[in-house]
N, C-alpha and C positions, 0 to 999 in steps of 0.2 A: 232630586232629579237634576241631570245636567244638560245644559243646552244639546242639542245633538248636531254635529257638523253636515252637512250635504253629504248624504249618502250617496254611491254611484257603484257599477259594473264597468270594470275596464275589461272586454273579452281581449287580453293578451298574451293567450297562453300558446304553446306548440303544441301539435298532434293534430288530431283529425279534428274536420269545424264542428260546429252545433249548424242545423237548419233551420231557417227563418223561423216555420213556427214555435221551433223551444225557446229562439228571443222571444218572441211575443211572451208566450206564457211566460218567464224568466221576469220580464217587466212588468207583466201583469201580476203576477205574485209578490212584487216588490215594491212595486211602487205604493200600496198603501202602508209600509211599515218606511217611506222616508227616502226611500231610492229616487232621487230624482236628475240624476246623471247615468249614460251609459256611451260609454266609448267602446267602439266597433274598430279592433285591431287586433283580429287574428293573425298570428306569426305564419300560418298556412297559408292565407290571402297572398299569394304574390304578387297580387297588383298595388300593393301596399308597400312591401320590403324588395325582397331580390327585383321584381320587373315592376318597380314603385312608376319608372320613367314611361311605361304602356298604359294606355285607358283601359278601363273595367269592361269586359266585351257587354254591349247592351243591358242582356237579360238579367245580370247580376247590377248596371246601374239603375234600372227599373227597380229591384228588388232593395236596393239601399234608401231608395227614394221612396218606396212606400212604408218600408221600415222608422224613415225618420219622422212619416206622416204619425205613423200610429203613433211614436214615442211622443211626439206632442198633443195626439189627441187623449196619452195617459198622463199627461202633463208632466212629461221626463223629457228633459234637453237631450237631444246626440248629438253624435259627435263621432268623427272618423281621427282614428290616433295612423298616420304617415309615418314611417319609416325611412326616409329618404337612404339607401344603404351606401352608408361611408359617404354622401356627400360633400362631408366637411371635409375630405380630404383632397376634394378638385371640385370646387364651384364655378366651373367654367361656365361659358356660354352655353353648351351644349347642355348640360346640367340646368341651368336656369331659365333656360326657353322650357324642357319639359316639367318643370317645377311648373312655372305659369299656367304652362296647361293642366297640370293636375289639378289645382287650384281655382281655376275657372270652372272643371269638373265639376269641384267640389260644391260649389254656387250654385252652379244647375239644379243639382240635385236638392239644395235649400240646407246644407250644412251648416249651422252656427256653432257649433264647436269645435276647433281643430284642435288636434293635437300632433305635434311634432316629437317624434322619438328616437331619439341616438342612442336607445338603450345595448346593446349586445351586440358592439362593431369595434373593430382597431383602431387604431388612430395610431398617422406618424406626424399629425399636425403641430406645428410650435404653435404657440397662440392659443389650444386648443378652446377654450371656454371664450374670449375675444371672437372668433372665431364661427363657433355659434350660434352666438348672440346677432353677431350681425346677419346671420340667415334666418334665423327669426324674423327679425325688425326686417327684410327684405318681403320674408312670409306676408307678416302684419300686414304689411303696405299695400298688396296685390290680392289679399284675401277678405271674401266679404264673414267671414265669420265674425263673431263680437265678443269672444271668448278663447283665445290662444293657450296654449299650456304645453310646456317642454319637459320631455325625459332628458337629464343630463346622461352622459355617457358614464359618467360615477354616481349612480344614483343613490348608493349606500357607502355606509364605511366598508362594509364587507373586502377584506381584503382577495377573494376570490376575486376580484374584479379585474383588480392589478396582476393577477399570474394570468388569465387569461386573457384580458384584452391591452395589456399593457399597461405601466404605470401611471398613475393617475398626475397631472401637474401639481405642483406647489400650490396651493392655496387654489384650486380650483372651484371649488363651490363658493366660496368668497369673492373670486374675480367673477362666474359666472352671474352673480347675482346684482354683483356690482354694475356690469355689462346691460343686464337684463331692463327693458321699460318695466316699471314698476305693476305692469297694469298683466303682467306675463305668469300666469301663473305655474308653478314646478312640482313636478312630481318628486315623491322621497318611501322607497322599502321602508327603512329603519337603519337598525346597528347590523343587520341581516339583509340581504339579498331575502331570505323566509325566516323575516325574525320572529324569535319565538314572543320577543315580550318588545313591545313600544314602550315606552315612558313618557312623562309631561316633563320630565329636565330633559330628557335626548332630542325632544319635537324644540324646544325653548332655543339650546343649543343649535338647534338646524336654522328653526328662522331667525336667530340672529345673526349667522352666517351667509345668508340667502338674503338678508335684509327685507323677507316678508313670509308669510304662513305658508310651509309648504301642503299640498293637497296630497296625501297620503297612498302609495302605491301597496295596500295591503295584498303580503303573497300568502295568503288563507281565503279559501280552503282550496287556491291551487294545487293541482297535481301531475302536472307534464314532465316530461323527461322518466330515464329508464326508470329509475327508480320508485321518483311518488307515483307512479303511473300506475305502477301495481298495489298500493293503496290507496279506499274511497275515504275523500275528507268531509267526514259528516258531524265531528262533534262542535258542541256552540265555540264560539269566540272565548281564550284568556290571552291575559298580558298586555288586555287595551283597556286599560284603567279608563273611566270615562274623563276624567280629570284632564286627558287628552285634547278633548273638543276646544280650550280655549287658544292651542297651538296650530288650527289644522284651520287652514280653507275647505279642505274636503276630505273626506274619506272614502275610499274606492275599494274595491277587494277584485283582487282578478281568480272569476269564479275554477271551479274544475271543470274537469271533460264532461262532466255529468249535469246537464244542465236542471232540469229536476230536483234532484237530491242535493245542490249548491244551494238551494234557496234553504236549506234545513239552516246550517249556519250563517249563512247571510244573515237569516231575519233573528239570530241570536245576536249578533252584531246591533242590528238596532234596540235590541231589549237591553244591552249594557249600556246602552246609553242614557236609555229612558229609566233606571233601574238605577245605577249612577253605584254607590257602595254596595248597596242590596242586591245586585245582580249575583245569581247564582249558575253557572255557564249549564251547570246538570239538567237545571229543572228549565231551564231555555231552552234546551236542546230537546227534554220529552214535550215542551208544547209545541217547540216550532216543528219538529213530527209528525206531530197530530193533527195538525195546522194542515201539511203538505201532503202527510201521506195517508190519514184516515187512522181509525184507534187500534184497529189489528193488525198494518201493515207497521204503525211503529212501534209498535209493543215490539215486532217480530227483528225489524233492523235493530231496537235496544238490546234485546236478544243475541245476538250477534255482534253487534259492534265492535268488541276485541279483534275476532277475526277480521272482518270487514276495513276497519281503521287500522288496525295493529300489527295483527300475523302478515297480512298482502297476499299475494297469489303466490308470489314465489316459493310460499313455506305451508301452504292449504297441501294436504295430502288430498288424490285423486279422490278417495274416498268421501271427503269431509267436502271438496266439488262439488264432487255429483248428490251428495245432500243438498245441499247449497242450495244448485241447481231444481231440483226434484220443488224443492221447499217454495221458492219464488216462484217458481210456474203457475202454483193456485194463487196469484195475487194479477186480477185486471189492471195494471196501476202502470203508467209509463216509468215510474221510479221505479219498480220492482222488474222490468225490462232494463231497466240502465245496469241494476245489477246484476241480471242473466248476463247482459252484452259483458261487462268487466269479467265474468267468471269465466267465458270465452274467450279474453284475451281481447277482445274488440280494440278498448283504449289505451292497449299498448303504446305508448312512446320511443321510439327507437335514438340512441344517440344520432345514427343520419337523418333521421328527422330536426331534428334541433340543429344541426351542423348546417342542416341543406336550407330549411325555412327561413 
């Protein structure tokens, strides 16, 4: 068996939200298998990203605030992941008077984990990773949180990165780490934006780069955008060898649209850890089923799963649909509803959704 790293939910995906109570359940399902982080940064929140510099109108700061209550009465840390959009490209006054106020927000409400993210913006900054760092350390300073953590703007090798957001600087993960208080912790995809397989040399390589253990931005069993959108990501966790845990401050997974049915491979995620060589992802995936969804409704998803994981909506003949459909209706089960909604198109992803959030 091998140590197991801080398990956590980063919700930062695009398309439509989840509502309060599927976080609830989502933490309560979670937090006995080791989840004891959850960062609230949906790409849809626009009080987060595009209109980051506006307060959360009331009802939704009340609704954060009880949210962070409960997480600590299940004894899981929150934590709100910020967006600052393209700040680093004009930290002006203007820009840093509403930073202060979001961050005094953030207090109110009894946030102790922040998270800073310059994940999926441009940049025409020289300096860039110098740059930063020192709004970070700005953060630090004026924020009562006790736990900081930054998405770099390169947060993988993944060369996608550099066609679309522009090329990444020389040595950027190396100066940004350099830059960084040692005490800052960073998020890291992999060799993927949605890599398929991590490794214990690729993690060793990051944090000697980084100059400390990065905390893990796992994109499983995300599925936003046009594509995974139209398939459900239900099977266990491979390619995260446990071997892992001695490279990782943390590991996080940013769940799918499907909040429910994310906990299937989530808590397979925690049995490869606990399970170490002997992890089987198969027979992970028929208990953590059985676990979530009762013994008839997983028998019935293992039944399916090619379709459901594989084929996607775009390739189901109307026919094999309205089976589908027919089929799930006799199951009382909010997962078995998350499947109707996907069969109707509900968690569609639209490319202007990702463009505009």
């Amino acid at each position: 068996m091998s140590d197991q790293p801080p398990l956590g939910i980063i919700e930062g995906f695009y398309g439509p939200l989840w509502n309060w109570q599927e976080r609830r359940q989502v933490v309560q399902s979670l937090a006995p298998h080791g989840y004891r982080n959850y960062w609230y940064a949906p790409k849809a929140d626009v009080f987060l990203r595009r209109r980051w510099n506006e307060p959360h109108p009331d009802s939704e700061a009340r609704e954060l605030a009880d949210f962070a209550r409960f997480c600590r009465d299940q004894g899981v840390r929150f934590g709100i992941g910020l967006s600052p959009f393209e700040v680093f490209n004009n930290f002006d006054g203007a820009a840093q008077t509403a930073l202060a106020q979001k961050l005094a927000a953030f207090d109110r409400l009894g946030i102790t984990d922040l998270a800073i993210l310059f994940d999926d913006m441009k940049s025409g900054t020289p300096e860039l990773a110098g740059r930063q760092a020192d709004i970070i350390h700005w953060v630090a300073e004026r924020s009562g949180a006790d736990r900081l953590t930054v998405c770099p703007s390169y947060y993988s090798d993944d060369p996608v990165l550099d066609r679309v957001f522009g090329q990444r600087p020389d040595h950027y993960l190396e100066d940004l780490g350099k830059a960084l208080d040692p005490s800052v912790q960073v998020f890291w995809t992999g060799e993927e934006v949605c890599s398929r397989e991590i490794s214990p040399g690729h993690l060793q390589r990051v944090s000697e780069a980084l100059g400390r253990k990065p905390v893990l931005w796992d994109n499983y069993p995300v599925n936003d955008g046009d594509r995974m959108s139209r398939h459900l990501h239900l099977r266990g966790f491979t390619g995260r060898p446990a071997a892992n845990s001695q490279y990782l401050a943390g590991h996080a997974i940013n769940p799918a649209l499907q909040p429910i049915l994310t906990t299937i491979p989530a808590i397979t995620l925690a049995r490869s850890y606990e399970h170490g060589p002997g992890y089987q992802y198969g027979r992970a995936f028929q208990r953590a089923a059985e676990e979530v969804l009762g013994k008839e409704l997983a028998r019935q998803v293992a039944a399916d799963l090619l379709v459901l994981q594989d084929t996607g909506l775009h390739r189901i003949s109307d026919e094999r649909r309205q089976a589908l459909t027919e089929c799930y209706r006799h199951f009382d089960h909010p997962a078995a509803r998350e499947i109707l909604h996907w069969l109707a198109g509900a968690y569609q992803v639209t490319d202007e959704m990702v463009q505009t959030q």
